[in-house]
C-alpha positions in Angstrom: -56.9 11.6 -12.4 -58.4 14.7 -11.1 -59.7 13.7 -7.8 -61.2 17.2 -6.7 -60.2 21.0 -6.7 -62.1 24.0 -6.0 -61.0 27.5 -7.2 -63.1 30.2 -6.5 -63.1 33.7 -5.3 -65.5 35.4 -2.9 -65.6 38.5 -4.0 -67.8 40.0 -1.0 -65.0 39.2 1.3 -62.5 39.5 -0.9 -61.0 36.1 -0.4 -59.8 33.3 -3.0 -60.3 29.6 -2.1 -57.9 26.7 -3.5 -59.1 23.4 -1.9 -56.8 20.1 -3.8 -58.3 17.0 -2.3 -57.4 13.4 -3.4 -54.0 12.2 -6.0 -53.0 14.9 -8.5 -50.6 14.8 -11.9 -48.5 18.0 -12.3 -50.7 18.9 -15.1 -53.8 19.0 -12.3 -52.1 21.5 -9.8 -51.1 24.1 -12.6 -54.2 23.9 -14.1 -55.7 24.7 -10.7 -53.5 27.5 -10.2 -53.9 28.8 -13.5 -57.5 29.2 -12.2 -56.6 30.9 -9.4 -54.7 33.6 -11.1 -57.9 34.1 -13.5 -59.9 34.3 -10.0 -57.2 36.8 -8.4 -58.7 39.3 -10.9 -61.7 39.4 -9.5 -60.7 40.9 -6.2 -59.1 44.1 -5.3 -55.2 44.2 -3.6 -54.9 42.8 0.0 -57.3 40.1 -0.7 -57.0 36.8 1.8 -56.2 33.4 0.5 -57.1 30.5 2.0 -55.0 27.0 0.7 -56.3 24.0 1.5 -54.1 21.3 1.0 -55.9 19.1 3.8 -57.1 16.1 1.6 -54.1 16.2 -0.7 -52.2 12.7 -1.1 -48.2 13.5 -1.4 -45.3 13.4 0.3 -44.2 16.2 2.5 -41.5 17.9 0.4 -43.8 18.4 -2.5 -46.5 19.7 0.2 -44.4 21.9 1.6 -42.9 23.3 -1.8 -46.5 24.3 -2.8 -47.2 26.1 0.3 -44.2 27.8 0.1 -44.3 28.9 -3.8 -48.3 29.6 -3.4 -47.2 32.0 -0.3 -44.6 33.7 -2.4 -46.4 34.4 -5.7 -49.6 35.0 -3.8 -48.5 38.4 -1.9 -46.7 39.4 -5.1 -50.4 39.1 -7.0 -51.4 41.5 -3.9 -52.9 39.0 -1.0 -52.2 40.7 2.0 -52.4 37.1 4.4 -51.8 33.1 2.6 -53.4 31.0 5.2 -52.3 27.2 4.3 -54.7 24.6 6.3 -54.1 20.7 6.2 -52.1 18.5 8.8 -48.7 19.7 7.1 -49.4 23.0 7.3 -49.1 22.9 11.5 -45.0 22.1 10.8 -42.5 24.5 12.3 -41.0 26.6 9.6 -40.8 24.7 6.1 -38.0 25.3 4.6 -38.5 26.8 0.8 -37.7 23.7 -1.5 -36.4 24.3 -4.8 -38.0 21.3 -6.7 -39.7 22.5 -10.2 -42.3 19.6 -9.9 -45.4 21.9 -9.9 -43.6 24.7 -12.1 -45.8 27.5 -11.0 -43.4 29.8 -13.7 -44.3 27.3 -16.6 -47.9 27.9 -16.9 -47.6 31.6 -16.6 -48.6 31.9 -12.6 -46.3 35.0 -12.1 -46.8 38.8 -12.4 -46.3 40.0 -15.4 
């Protein structure tokens, strides 16, 4: 069902990119995250991360709830700045949502 997702870090400017564009399954997002945390060791502390959830088809609250959890574990990995880009993302303040649907702690994506 994978539509597309890029995951890649740019090590020169010590950024990581995560670009989710079309329908996802669960299984899709936290495999793309997984990636992200294998690319997160290829930069140094108080890397950038840029989230683009622009082309992403779902509903706001699930939006929202990945922005908000890839924000939080994000600057605990290091990122000094979690840029979110997409229509969403221009929102006033989302508030943190506690829906487990893309279970960030189930495939490991936390510090250890």
């Amino acid at each position: 069902m994978i539509d597309s997702f890029k995951v890649k870090a740019d090590v020169p400017n010590n950024s990581l990119l995560i670009q989710l564009r079309g329908f996802f399954m669960k299984s899709e997002v936290e495999l793309a995250f997984y990636l992200a945390r294998k690319e997160i060791k290829k930069l140094t502390n108080g890397f950038k991360v840029i989230l683009d959830l622009d082309g992403m088809h779902t509903d706001r609250t699930i939006h929202r709830s990945i922005q908000s959890k890839a924000k939080r574990v994000f600057t605990t990995l290091g990122a000094s700045k979690v840029n979110s880009v997409g229509a969403i993302s221009k929102m006033s303040q989302p508030k943190a949502n506690d829906l487990e649907y893309f279970a960030f702690e189930s495939v490991g994506f936390y510090p250890n």
